[in-house]
C-alpha positions in Angstrom: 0.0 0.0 0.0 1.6 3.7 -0.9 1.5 6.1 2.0 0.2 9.2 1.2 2.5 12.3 0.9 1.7 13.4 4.7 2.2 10.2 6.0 5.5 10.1 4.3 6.4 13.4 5.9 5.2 12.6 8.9 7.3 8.9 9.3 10.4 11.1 8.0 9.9 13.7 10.7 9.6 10.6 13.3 13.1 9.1 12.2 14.9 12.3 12.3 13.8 13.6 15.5 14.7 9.7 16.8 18.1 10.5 15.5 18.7 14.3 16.8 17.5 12.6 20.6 20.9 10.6 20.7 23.0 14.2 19.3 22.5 15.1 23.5 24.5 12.3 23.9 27.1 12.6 21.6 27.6 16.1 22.1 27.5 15.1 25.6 30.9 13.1 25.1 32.8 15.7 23.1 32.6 18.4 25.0 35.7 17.1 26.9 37.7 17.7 24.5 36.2 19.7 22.2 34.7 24.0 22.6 31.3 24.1 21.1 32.5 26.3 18.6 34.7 23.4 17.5 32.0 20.6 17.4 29.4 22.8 15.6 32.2 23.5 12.6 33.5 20.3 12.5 30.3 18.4 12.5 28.6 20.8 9.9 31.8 20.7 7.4 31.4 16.8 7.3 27.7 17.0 6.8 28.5 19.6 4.1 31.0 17.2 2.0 28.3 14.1 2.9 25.9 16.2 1.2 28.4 16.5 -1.9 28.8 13.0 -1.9 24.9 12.4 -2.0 24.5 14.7 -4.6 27.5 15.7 -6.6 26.1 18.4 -8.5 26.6 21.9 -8.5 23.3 24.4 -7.3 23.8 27.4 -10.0 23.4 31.2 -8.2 19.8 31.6 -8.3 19.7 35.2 -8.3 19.9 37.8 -5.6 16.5 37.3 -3.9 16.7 33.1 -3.8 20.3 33.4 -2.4 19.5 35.8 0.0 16.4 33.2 1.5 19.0 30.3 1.2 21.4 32.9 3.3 19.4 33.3 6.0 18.2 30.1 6.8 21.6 29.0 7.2 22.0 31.8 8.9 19.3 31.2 11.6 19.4 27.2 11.2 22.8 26.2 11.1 25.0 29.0 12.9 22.6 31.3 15.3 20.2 28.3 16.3 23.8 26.0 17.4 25.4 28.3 18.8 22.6 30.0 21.0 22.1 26.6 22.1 25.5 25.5 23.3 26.3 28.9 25.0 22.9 28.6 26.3 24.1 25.6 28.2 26.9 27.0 30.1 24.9 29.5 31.5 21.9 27.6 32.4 20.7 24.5 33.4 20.1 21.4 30.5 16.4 21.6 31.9 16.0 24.9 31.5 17.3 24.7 28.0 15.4 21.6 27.5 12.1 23.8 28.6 12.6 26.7 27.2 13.5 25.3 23.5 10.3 23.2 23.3 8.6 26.9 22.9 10.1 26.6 19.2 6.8 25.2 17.7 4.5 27.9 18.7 7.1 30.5 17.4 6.9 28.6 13.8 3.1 29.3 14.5 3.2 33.1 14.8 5.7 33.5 12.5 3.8 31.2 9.5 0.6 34.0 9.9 2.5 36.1 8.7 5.3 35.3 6.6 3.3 32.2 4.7 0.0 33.4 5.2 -1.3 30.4 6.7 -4.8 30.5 9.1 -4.5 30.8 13.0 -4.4 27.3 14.8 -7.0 26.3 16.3 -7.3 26.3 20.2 -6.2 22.8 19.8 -2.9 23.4 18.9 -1.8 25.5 22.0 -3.3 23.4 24.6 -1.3 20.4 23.2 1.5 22.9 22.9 0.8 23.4 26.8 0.6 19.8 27.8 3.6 19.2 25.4 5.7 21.8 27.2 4.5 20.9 30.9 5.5 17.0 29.6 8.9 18.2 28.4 9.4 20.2 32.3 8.6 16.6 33.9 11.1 14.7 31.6 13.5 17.6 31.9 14.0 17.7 35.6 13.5 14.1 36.1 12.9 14.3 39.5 15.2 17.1 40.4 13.0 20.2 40.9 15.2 22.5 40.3 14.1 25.6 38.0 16.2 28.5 38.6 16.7 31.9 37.2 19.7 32.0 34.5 18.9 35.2 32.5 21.6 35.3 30.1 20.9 31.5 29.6 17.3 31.3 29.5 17.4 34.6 27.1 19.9 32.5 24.8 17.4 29.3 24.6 14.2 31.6 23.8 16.4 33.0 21.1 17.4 29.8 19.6 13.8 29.1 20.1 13.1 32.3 17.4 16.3 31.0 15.2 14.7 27.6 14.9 11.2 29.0 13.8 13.2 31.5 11.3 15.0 28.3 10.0 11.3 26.3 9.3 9.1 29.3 7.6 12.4 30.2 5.5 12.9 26.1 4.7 9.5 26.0 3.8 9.7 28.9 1.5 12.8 27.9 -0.5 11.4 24.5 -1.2 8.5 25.9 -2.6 10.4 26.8 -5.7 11.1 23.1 -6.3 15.0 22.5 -5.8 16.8 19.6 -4.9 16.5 18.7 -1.2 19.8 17.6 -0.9 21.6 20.7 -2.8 19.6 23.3 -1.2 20.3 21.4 2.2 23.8 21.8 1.4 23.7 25.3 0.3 22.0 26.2 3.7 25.0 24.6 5.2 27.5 26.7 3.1 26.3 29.9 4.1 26.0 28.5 8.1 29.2 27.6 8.0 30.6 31.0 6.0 29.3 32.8 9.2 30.8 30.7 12.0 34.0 31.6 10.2 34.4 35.2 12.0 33.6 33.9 15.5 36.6 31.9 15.7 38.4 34.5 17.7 35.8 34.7 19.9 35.7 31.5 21.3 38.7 30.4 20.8 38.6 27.8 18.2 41.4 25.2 17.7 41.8 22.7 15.3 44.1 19.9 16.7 42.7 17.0 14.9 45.2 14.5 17.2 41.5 14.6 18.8 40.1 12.4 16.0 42.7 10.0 16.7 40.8 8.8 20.0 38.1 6.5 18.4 34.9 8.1 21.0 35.8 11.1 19.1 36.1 10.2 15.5 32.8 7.9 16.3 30.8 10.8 17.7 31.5 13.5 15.4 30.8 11.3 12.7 27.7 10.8 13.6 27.0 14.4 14.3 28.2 15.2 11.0 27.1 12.3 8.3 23.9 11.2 10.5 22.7 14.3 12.8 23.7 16.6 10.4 23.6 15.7 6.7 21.1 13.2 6.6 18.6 14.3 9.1 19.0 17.6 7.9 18.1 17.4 4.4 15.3 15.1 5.8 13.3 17.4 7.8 13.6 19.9 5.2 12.0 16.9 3.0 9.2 16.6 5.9 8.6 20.3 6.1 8.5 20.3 2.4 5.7 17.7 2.8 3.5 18.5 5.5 4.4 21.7 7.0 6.7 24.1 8.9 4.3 24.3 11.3 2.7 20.3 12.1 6.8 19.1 11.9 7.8 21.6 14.4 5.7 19.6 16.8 7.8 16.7 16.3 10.3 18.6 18.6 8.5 17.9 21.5 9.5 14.2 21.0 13.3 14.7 21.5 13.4 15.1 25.1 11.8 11.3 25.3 14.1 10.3 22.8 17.4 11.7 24.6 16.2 10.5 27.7 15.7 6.9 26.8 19.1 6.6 25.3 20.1 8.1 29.0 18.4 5.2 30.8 20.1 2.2 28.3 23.1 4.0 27.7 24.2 5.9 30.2 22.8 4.4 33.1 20.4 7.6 33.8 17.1 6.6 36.2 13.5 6.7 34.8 11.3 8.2 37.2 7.5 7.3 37.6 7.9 11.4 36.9 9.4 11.2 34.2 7.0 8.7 32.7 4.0 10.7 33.1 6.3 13.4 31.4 6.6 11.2 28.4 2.6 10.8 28.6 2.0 14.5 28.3 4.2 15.4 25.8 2.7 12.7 23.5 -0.9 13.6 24.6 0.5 17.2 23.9 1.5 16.3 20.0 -1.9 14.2 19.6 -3.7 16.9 20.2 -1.7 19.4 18.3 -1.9 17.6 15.5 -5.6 16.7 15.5 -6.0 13.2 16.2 -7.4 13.7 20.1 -10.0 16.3 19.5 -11.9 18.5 21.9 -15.8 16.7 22.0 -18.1 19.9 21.1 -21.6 20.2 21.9 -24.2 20.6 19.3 -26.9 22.2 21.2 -29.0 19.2 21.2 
């Protein structure tokens, strides 16, 4: 039987979002040795030449306007989104973070009114959102209940939050002209890339690849670059493509679960009973976001 075109999407968001929920841990691993400046240039320059390999043909300049969309998602995507993220982290709390970044789907809401014209969810939408987001608090503290104030932190993650909803209505846009996912992936890339060039002073990039030479390094940043990066990439531009910037962003919800359930089996992390009913809510939360629990409304009679 052929899925339909939105249940195609929808399966391809799935896998990706499986696959970004283990980057935690990875990215986990190299920051021993590695800056965050480091792992986002290194991971996104082997996704770039995967993404050559994939598809070994050259994207012409599409004119001043195109270039200038493909620009700024790689922009807000690749370099701003990363590396709001990262800093965010040594300023704040992971749950905070964690929290805070799960507002990314309503963002991608507000912004689609008015930059693709699309209707206002319904109330739906932001109560799953809500239940989503409370979910994500439960899976993100784990039992520790420890919320506190980091502004420079916290004001980094709502950023990244904007970046990442920048990144979807400006995806969604480009591929509505009908290129290549793969090529315009990597030309995102390019110009993400191009603008982590200039803050290499700032945080003190290094290369030393002797790092490489310790196979937990080489394995990890591999994955960040051919699977996290490259792959999943160019797939959840495919999704958004498909369905939506607005139904995929929901899919980010799911990560949290993902990451911690790799915790649990890999890194010997508890599961709380809080935790669980975390994971219930933020899946509730994306049911009903995306329509399939609906609100039972009366019809007068």
């Amino acid at each position: 039987m052929l899925l339909s075109t939105k249940t195609k999407g929808h399966l391809i968001a799935l896998m990706t979002v499986f696959i970004w929920g283990i980057t935690y841990i990875s990215t986990k691993v190299l920051l021993v040795d590695f800056k965050p400046i480091e792992i986002l240039f290194f991971r996104f320059s082997l996704g770039y030449l995967t993404l050559w390999i994939l598809s070994p043909h050259v994207l012409p300049w599409q004119g001043v306007k195109r270039e200038l969309l493909f620009l700024g998602a790689g922009f807000c995507g690749v370099t701003c989104y990363f590396l709001c993220e990262n800093i965010a982290l040594t300023y704040s709390t992971a749950s905070n973070v964690g929290v805070i970044t799960t507002l990314a789907p309503i963002f991608t809401a507000i912004l689609a009114i008015f930059f693709l014209k699309t209707e206002m969810p319904p109330l739906r939408f932001y109560v799953g959102c809500l239940f989503a987001i409370v979910g994500v608090a439960l899976i993100s503290f784990n039992g520790k209940f420890v919320l506190s104030l980091n502004p420079i932190g916290d004001f980094l993650a709502i950023l990244a939050c904007g970046f990442w909803a920048c990144y979807s209505i400006l995806t969604k846009k480009s591929s509505n002209y009908g290129y290549n996912i793969i090529q315009l992936t990597r030309r995102f890339f390019f110009y993400g890339i191009l603008f982590m060039l200039p803050t290499f002073p700032i945080f003190g990039f290094e290369w030393q690849l002797s790092r490489f030479a310790h196979p937990i390094n080489l394995v990890n940043i591999v994955f960040l670059g051919i699977g996290a990066s490259a792959i999943c990439f160019a797939s959840w531009n495919y999704a958004v493509k498909l369905v939506g910037a607005v139904k995929i962003s929901l899919y980010i919800y799911l990560i949290p679960i993902i990451t911690i359930i790799n915790a649990v089996l890999i890194l010997n992390e508890k599961f709380t009973w809080l935790a669980a009913l975390g994971t219930a809510l933020t899946l509730c939360g994306l049911l009903l976001s995306e329509g399939k629990i609906k609100f039972r409304q009366s019809n007068g009679k």
